[in-house]
MIDOSE-1310 file (N, C-alpha, C; in nm, 2 decimals, decimal comma, always signed):
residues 175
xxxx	+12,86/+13,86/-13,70/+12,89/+14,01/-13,71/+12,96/+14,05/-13,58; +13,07/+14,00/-13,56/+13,14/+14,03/-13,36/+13,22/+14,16/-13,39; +13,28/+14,17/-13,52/+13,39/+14,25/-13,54/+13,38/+14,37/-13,69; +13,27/+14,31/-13,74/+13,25/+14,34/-13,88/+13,12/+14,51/-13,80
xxxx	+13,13/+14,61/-13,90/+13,05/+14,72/-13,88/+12,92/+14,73/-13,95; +12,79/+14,74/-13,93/+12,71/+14,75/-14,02/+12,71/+14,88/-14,13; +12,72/+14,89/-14,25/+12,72/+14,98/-14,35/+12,62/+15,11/-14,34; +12,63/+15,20/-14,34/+12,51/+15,26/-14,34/+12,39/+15,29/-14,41
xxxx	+12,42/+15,20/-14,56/+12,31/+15,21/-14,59/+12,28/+15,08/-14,58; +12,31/+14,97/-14,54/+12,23/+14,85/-14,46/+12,12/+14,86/-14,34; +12,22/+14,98/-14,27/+12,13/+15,00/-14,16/+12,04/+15,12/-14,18; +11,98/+15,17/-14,33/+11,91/+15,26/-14,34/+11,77/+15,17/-14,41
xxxx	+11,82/+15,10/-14,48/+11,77/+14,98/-14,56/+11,63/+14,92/-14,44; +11,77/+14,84/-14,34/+11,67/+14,78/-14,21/+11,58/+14,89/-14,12; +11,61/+15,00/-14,11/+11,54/+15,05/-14,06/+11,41/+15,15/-14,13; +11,45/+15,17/-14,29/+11,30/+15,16/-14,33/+11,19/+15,05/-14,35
xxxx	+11,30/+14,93/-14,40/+11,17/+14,80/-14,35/+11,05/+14,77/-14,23; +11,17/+14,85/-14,07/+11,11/+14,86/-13,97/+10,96/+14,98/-13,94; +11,05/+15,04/-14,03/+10,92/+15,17/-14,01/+10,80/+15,12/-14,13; +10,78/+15,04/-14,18/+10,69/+14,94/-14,30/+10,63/+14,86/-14,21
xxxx	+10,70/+14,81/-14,18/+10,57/+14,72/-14,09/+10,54/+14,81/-13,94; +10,60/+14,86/-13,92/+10,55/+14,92/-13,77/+10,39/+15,01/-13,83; +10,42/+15,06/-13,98/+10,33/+15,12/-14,02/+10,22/+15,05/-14,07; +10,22/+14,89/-14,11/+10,14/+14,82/-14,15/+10,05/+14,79/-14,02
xxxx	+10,14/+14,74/-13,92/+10,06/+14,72/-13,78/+9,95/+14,82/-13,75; +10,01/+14,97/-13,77/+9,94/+15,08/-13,69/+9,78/+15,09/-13,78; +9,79/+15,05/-13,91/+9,67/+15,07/-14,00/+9,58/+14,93/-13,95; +9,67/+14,79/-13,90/+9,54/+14,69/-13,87/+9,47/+14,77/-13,73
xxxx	+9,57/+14,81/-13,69/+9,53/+14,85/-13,56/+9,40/+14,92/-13,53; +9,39/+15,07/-13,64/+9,31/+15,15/-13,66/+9,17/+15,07/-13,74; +9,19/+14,98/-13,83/+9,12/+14,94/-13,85/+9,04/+14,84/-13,80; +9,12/+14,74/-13,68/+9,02/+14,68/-13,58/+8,97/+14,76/-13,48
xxxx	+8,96/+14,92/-13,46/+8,94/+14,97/-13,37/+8,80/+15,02/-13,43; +8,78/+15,04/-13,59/+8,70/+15,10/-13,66/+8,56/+14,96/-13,66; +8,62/+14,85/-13,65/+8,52/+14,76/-13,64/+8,50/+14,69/-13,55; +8,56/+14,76/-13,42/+8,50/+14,73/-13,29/+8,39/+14,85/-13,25
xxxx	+8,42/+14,97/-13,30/+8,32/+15,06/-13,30/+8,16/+15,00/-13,37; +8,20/+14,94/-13,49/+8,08/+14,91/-13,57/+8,00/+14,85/-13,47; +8,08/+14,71/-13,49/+8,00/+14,64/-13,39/+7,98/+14,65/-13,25; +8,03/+14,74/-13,16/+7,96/+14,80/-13,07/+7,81/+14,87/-13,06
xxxx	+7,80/+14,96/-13,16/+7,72/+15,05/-13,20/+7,56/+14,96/-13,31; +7,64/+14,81/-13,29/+7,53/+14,77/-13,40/+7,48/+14,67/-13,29; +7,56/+14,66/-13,19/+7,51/+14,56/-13,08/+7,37/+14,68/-13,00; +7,42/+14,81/-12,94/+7,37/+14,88/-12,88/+7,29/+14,97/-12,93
xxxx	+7,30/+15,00/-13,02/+7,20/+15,15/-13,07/+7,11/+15,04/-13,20; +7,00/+15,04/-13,19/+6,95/+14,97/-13,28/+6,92/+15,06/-13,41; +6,90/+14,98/-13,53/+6,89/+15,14/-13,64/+6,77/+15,18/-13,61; +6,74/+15,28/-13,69/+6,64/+15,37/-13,68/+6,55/+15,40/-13,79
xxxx	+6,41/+15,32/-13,74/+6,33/+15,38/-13,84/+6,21/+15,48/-13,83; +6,22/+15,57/-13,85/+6,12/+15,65/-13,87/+5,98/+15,69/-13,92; +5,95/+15,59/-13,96/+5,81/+15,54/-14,01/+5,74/+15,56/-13,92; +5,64/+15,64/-13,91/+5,56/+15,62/-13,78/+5,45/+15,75/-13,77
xxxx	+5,39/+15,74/-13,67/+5,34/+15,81/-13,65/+5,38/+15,93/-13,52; +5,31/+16,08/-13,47/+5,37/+16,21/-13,38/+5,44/+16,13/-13,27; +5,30/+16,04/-13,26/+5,30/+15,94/-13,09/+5,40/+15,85/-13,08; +5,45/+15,76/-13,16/+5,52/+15,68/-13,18/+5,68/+15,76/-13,15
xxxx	+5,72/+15,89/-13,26/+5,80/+15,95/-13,27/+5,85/+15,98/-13,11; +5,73/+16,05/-13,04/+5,75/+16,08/-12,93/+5,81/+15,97/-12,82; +5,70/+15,90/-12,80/+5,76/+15,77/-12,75/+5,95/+15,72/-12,76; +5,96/+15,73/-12,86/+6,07/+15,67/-12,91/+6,16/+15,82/-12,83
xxxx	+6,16/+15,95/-12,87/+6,23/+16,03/-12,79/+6,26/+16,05/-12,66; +6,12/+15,98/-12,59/+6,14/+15,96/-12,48/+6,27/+15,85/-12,41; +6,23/+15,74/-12,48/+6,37/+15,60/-12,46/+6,43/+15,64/-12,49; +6,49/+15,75/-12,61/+6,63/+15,80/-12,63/+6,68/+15,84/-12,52
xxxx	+6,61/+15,94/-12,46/+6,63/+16,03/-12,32/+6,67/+15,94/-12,23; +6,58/+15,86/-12,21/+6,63/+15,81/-12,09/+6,74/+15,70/-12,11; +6,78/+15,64/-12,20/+6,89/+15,57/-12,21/+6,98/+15,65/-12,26; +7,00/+15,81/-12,26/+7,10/+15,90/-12,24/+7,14/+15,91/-12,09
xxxx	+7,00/+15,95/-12,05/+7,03/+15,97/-11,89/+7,12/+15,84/-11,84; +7,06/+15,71/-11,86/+7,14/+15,61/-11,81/+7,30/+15,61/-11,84; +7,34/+15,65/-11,96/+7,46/+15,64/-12,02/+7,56/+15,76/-11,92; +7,46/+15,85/-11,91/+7,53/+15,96/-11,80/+7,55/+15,91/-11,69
xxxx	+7,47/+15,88/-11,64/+7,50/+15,82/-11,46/+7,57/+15,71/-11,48; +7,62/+15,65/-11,58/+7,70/+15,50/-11,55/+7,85/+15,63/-11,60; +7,84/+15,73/-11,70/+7,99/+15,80/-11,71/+8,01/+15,88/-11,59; +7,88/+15,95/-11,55/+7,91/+16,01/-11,43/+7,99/+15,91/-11,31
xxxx	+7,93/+15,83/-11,25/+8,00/+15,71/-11,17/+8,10/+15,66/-11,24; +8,17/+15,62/-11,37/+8,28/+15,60/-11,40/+8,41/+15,71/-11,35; +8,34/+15,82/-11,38/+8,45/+15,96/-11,35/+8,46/+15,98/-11,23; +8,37/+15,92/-11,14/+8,38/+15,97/-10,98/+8,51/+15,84/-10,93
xxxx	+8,45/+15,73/-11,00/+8,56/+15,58/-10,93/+8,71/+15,60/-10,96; +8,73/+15,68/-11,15/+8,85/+15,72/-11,20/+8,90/+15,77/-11,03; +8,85/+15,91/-11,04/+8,92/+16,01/-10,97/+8,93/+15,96/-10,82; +8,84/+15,89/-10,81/+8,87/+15,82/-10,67/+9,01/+15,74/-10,69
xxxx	+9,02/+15,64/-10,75/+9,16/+15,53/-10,78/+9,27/+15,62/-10,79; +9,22/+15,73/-10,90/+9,37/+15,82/-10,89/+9,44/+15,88/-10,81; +9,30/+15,94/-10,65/+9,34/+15,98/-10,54/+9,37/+15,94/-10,51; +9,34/+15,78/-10,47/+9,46/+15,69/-10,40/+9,60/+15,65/-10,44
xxxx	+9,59/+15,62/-10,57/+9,70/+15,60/-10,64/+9,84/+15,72/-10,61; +9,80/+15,86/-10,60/+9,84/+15,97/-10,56/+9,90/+15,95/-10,39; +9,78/+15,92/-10,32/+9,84/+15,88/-10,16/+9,90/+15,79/-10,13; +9,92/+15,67/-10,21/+10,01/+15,55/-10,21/+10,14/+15,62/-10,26
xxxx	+10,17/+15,66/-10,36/+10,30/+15,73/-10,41/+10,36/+15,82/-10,36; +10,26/+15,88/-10,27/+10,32/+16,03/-10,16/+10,35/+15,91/-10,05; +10,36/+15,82/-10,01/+10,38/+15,70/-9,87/+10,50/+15,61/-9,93; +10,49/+15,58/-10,05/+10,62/+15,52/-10,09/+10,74/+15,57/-10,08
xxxx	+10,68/+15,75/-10,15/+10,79/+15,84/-10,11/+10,87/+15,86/-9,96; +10,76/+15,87/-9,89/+10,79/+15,90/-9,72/+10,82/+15,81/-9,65; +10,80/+15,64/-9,72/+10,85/+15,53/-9,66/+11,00/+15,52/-9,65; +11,08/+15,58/-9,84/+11,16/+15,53/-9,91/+11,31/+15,64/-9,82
xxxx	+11,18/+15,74/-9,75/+11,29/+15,88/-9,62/+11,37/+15,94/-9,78; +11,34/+15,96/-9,86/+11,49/+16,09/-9,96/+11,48/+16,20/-9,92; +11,39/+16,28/-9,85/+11,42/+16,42/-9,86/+11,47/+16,43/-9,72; +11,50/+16,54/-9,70/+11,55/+16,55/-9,55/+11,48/+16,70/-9,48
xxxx	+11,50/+16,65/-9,42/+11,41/+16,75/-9,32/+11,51/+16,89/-9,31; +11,50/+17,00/-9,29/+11,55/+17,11/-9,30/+11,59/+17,16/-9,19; +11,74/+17,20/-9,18/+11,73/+17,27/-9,04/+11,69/+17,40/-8,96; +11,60/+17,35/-8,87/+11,55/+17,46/-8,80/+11,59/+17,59/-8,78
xxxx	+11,57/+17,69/-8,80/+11,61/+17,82/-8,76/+11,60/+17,88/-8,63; +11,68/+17,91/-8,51/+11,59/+17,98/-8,40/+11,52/+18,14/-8,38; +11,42/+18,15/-8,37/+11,35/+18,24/-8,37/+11,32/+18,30/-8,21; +11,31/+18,44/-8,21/+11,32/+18,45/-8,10/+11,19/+18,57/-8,10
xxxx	+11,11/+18,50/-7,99/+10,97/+18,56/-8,01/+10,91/+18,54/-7,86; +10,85/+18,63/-7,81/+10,76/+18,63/-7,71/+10,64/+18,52/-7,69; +10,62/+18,48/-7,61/+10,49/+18,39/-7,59/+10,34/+18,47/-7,64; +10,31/+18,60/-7,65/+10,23/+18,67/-7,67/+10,22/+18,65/-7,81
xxxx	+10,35/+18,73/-7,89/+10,39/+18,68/-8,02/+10,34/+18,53/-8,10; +10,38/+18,41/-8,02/+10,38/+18,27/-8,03/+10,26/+18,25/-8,09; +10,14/+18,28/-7,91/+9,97/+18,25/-7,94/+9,94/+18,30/-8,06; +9,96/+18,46/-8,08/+9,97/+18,51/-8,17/+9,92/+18,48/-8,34
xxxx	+10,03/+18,41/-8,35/+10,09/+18,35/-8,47/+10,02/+18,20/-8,46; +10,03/+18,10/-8,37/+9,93/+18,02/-8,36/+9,79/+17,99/-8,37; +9,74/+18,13/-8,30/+9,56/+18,15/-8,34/+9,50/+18,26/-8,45; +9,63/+18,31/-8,52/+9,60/+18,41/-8,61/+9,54/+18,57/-8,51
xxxx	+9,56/+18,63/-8,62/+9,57/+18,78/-8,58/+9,37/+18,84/-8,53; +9,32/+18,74/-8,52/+9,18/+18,76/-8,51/+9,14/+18,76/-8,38; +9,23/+18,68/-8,31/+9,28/+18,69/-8,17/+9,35/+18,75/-8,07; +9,31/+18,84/-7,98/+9,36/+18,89/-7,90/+9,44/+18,82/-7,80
xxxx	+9,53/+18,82/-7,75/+9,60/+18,73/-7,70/+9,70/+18,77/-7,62; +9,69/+18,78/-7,46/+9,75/+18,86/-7,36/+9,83/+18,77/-7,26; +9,98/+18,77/-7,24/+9,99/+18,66/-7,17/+10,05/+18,77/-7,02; +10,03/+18,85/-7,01/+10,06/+18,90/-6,87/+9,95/+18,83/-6,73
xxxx	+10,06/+18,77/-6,68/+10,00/+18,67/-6,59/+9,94/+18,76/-6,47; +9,99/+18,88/-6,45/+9,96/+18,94/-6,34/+9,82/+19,02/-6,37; +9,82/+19,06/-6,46/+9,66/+19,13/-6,49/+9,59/+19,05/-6,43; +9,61/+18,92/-6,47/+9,47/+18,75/-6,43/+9,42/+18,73/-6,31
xxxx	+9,56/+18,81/-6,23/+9,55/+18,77/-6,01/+9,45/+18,86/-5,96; +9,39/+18,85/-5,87/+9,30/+18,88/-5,79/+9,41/+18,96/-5,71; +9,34/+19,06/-5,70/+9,35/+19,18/-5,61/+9,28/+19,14/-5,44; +9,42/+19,13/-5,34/+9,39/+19,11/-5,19/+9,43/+19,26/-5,15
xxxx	+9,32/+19,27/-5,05/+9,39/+19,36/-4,98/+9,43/+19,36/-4,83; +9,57/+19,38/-4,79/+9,63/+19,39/-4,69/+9,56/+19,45/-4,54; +9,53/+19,37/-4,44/+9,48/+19,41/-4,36/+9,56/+19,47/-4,26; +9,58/+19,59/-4,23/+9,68/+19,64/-4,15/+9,63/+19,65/-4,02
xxxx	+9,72/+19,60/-3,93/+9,70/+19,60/-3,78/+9,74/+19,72/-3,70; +9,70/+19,78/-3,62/+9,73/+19,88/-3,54/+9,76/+19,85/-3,41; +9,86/+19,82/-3,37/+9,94/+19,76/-3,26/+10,06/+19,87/-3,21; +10,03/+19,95/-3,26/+10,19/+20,05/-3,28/+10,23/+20,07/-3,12
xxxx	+10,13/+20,12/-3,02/+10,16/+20,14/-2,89/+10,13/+20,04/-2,77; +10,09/+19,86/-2,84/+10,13/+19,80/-2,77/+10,25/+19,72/-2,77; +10,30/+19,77/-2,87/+10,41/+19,62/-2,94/+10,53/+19,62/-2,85; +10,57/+19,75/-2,79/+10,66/+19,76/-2,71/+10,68/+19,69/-2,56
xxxx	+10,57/+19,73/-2,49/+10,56/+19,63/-2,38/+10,50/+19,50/-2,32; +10,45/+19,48/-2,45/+10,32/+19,36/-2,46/+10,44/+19,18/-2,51; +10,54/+19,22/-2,54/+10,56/+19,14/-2,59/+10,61/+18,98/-2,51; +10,69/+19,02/-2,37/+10,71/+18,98/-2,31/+10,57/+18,90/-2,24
xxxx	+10,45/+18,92/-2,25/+10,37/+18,88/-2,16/+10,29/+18,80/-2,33; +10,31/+18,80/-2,44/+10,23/+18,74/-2,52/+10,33/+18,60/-2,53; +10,44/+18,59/-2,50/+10,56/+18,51/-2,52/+10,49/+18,38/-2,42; +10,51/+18,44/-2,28/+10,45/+18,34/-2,21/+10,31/+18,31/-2,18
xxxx	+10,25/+18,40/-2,21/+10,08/+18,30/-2,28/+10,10/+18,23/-2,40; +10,20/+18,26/-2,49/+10,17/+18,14/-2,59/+10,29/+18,01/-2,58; +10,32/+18,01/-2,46/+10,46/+17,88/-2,42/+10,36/+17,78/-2,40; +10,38/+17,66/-2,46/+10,31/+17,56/-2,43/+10,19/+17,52/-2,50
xxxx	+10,18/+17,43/-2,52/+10,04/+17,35/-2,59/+9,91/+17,46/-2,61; +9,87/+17,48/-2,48/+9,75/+17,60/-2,43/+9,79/+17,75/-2,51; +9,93/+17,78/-2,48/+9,95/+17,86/-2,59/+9,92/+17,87/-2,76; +9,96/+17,75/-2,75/+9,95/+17,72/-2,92/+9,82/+17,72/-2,98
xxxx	+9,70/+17,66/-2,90/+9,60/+17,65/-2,94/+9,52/+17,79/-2,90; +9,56/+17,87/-2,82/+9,52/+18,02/-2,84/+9,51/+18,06/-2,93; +9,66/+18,08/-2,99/+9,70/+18,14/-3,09/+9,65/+18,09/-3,26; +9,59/+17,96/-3,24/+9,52/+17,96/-3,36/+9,37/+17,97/-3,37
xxx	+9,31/+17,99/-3,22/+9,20/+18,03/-3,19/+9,16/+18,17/-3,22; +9,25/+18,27/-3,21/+9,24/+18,38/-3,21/+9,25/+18,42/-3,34; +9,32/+18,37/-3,46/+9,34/+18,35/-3,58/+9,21/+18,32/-3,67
């Protein structure tokens, strides 16, 4: 067939055959699923006879119960391990992504904002947040000297007491 076209109703032909057996398969299918149930349910749930007596009855509801309960804690622990595998499965795929670098990073915008502003916006509005540095300083106060009526003729005689070694250590004695 290199050159030759298939007919269309050849190829409508083959393709209902296809959909015949794809439809025969889907019915064994259903049907081994129907007698995997059986025999699941004839391995596990024993039948049930009711012959008996209140006590017996009871009894027996009691093992129901608790081989419910068991059936719960082994589904419960199944749904926790799911969701656990899936979470991972999720964080491995978010890493393959970020391994594999496609997206790109966005370019920054400049913003122009105060440091006050900044903390601001970094510790949320619940925060007060003052950046004036000078509020923070300690308050000195200036000690003013009263020299006014010696400064004039004293100076010449403070000059040569403080010339020299003996001077110098005066002068930080007096300090």
């Amino acid at each position: 067939m290199s050159d030759k076209k298939m007919t269309s109703s050849r190829r409508h032909h083959l393709k209902s055959l296809v959909l015949q057996v794809a439809q025969s398969l889907l019915e064994a299918e259903a049907e081994a699923l129907i007698q995997q149930k059986e025999e699941y349910l004839s391995e596990n749930c024993p039948s049930l006879s009711l012959s008996g007596t209140m006590e017996e009855l009871q009894l027996m509801c009691k093992k129901i119960h608790q081989t419910i309960d068991k059936v719960d804690e082994e589904r419960y622990d199944m749904e926790a391990k799911v969701a656990k595998t899936d979470k991972e499965i999720n964080d491995l795929k978010l890493k393959v992504v970020e391994l594999k670098g496609k997206f790109k990073k966005p370019a920054l915008k400049k913003v122009r904002m105060s440091a006050d502003q900044m903390l601001q916006a970094l510790l949320g509005g619940k925060h007060k947040v003052n950046m004036d540095l000078r509020a923070n300083l300690k308050q000195v106060k200036k000690e003013v000297k009263d020299e006014s009526g010696d400064a004039v003729g004293d100076w010449r005689k403070n000059i040569e007491d403080k010339a020299g070694m003996d001077g110098r250590k005066k002068m930080f004695m007096e300090s």
